[in-house]
Structure formats: structure tokens, C-alpha cells
N, C-alpha and C positions, 0 to 999 in steps of 0.2 A: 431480634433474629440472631445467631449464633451461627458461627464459621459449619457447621454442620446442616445448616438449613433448620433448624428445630427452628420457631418460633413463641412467643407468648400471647397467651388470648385463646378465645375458643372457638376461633376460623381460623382457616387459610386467610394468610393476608392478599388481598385482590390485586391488581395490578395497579391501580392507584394510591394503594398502603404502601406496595412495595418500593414503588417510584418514590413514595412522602420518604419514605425510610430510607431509601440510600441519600437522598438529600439530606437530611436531617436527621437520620439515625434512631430516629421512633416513626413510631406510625398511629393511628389517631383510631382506636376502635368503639369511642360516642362520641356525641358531637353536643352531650348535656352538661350543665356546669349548675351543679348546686352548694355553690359556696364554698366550697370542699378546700383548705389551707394547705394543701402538699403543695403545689407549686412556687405559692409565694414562701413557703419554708426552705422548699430550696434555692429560692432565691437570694432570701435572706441570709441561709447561712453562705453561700459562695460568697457572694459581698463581702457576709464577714472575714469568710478565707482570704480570700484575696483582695477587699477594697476598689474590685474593677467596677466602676462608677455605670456600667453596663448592666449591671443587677441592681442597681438604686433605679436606672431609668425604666427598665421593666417593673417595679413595683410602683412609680408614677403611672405608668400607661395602664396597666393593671385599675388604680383608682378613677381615672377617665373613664373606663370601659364602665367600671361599677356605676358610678353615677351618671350615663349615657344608659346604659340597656339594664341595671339590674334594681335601680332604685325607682320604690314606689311611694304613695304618698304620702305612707307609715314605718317603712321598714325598707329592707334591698329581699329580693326573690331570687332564686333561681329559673335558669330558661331550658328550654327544650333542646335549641339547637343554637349553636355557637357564631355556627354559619350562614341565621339566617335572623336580619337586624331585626325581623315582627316576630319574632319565636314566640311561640306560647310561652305564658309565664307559668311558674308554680305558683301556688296557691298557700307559701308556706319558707318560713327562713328558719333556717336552721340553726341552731343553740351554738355551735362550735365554728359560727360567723362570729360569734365576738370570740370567744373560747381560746381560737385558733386562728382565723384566718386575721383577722382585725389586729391582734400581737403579729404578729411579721411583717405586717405593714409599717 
């Protein structure tokens, strides 16, 4: 959200985005995670920026959660929803888990 009120995404952010977003300064618009590497990438390189041992401990909790809710008996999945610990799983891991996500780790 920008000093102008413009926004990014393809809603109006609701009153609950808005509230996550002055808290946190982002807002959440899926609530799906299929393996996707952008987060732990920016994780990794801030650590590298700065060494703050805050973005090492988030790439730990990060592999907790994987092996808690995204590993199956053959592979890690992605889920439906983030927010909810029985999410439906997918039916499918994606190539750029190892690619990508698995190197930032």
C-alpha cells in the first residue's frame, strides 16, 4: 500500500489485510504455499547482508513446518491453506523445490 492509498493485488484489501498491513507492512492475499523459494531467498540473502542470526532462525522454522505439514511418504507437497494444520494437500511437488527452494536453505 502506498502513501497515496493505491494498493497491490486484485482487491480492495478488507479490513483484516489492512489491519495485517499496518502491523506488518504486507498483507496476505492466498493463504496457498506450493513450495515457491522467494521467501527463503529473501531470507537468505538478508542474513547474508547483515549476519542477523534472525534470518538463520527463520530458515530453521521454515524446515520444521516442511517436515510437520508438507512431507509425504515419498516427496514434500504443497497445501491449500497455510492457516489451516488439515489443509488439503496437492497432489504434486514442484521441480524448483529442489531448484530453488532446497539451495536457500
Amino acid at each position: 500500500m502506498s502513501s497515496d492509498g493505491d494498493y497491490t493485488g486484485g482487491s480492495v484489501p478488507d479490513a483484516n489485510q489492512t489491519a495485517f498491513y499496518n502491523e506488518h507492512g504486507f498483507y496476505i492475499t492466498g493463504s496457498d504455499y506450493i513450495l515457491r523459494p522467494e521467501v527463503l531467498e529473501s531470507n537468505f540473502y538478508a542474513w547474508r547482508a547483515t549476519g542477523d542470526v534472525k534470518y538463520w532462525n527463520n530458515a530453521v522454522s521454515a524446515v520444521r513446518s516442511f517436515e510437520e505439514y508438507l512431507r509425504t511418504s515419498v516427496a514434500y507437497t504443497g497445501i491449500d491453506n497455510v492457516d489451516d494444520r488439515d489443509s488439503t494437500r496437492e497432489d504434486e511437488m514442484e521441480s524448483f523445490w529442489f531448484a530453488e527452494t532446497l539451495k536457500y536453505l
